[in-house]
C-alpha positions as CSV (number, residue, x, y, z in Angstrom):
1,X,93.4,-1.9,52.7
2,X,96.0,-4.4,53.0
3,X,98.6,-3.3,55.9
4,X,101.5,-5.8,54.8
5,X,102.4,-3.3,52.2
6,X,102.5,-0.4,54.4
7,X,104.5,-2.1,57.3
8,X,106.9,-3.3,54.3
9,X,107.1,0.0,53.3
10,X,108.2,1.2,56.6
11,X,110.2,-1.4,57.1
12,X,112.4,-0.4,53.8
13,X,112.2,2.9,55.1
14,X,114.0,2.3,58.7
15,X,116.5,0.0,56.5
16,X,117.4,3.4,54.1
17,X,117.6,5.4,57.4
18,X,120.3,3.2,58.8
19,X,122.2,3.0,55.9
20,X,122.3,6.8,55.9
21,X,123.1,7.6,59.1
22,X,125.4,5.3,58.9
23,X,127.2,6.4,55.8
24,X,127.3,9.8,57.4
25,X,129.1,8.5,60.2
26,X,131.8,6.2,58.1
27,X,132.2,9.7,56.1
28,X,133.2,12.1,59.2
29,X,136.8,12.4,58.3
30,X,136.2,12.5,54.7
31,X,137.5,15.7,53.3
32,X,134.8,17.7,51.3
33,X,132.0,15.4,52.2
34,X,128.4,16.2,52.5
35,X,126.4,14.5,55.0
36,X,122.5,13.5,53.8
37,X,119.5,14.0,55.8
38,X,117.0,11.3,55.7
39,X,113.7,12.5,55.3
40,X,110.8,10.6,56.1
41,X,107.4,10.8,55.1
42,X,103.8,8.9,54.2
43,X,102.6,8.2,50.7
44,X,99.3,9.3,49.4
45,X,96.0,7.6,50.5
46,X,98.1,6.0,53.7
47,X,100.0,4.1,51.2
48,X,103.0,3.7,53.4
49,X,106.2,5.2,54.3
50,X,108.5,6.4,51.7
51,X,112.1,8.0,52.9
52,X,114.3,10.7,50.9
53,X,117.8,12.3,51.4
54,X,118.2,15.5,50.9
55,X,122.2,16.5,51.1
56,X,122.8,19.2,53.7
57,X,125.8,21.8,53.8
58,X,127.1,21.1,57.5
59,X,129.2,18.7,58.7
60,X,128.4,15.6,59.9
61,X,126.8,15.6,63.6
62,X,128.4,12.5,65.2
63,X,125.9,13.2,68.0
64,X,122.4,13.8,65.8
65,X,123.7,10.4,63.6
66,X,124.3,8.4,66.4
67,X,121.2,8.7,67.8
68,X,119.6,8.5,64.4
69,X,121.2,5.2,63.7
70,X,120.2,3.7,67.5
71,X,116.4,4.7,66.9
72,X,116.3,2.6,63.3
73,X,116.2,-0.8,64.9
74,X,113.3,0.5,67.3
75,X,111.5,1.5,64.0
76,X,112.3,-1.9,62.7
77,X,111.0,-3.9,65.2
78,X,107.7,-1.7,65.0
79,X,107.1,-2.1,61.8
80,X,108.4,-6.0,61.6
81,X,105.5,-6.7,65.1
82,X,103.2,-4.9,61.9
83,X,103.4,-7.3,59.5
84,X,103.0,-9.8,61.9
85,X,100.3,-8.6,63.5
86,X,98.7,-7.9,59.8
87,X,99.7,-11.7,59.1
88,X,97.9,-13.2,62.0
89,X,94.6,-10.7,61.1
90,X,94.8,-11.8,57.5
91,X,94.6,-15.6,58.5
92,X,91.8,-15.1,61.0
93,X,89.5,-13.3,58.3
94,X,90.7,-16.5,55.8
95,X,89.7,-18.7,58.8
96,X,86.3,-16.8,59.6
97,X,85.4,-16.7,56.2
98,X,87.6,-19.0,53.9
């Protein structure tokens, strides 16, 4: 199983987090508007992360988003030290056995 895929996939999904939470937050004083919840989960056979909205009928919590928003980049970085980390294992194998 090749992790590059997987850490690319999470990295995507802490990108479509952000964007989210922060499009709840730039929406707060919009009349009518309906705040999305991002939903995360893994694909089949540990095939990576995927992430859905789902639309939710409260208002936006300023607090809840916030703290969405400043856990994305930790998520990031995770999966970002991932690919690296699968990087430096896929050139070792192609070292050890090239």
């Amino acid at each position: 199983m090749d992790i590059l895929p997987i850490a690319a996939s999470a990295l995507n999904a802490a990108s479509t987090t952000a964007a989210v939470r922060a499009n709840n937050i730039a929406n707060v004083k919009t009349p009518d508007f309906r705040p999305a919840e991002p939903l995360t989960g893994s694909l089949p056979n540990g095939g990576g992360v995927a992430v859905f909205t789902q639309t939710v009928d409260q208002p936006v919590n300023l607090v809840r988003e916030i703290i969405g928003l400043r856990t994305a980049p930790h998520h990031y970085k995770a999966a970002a030290e991932l690919i690296e980390a699968g990087s430096e294992l896929n050139k070792t194998l192609i070292d050890a056995f090239g």
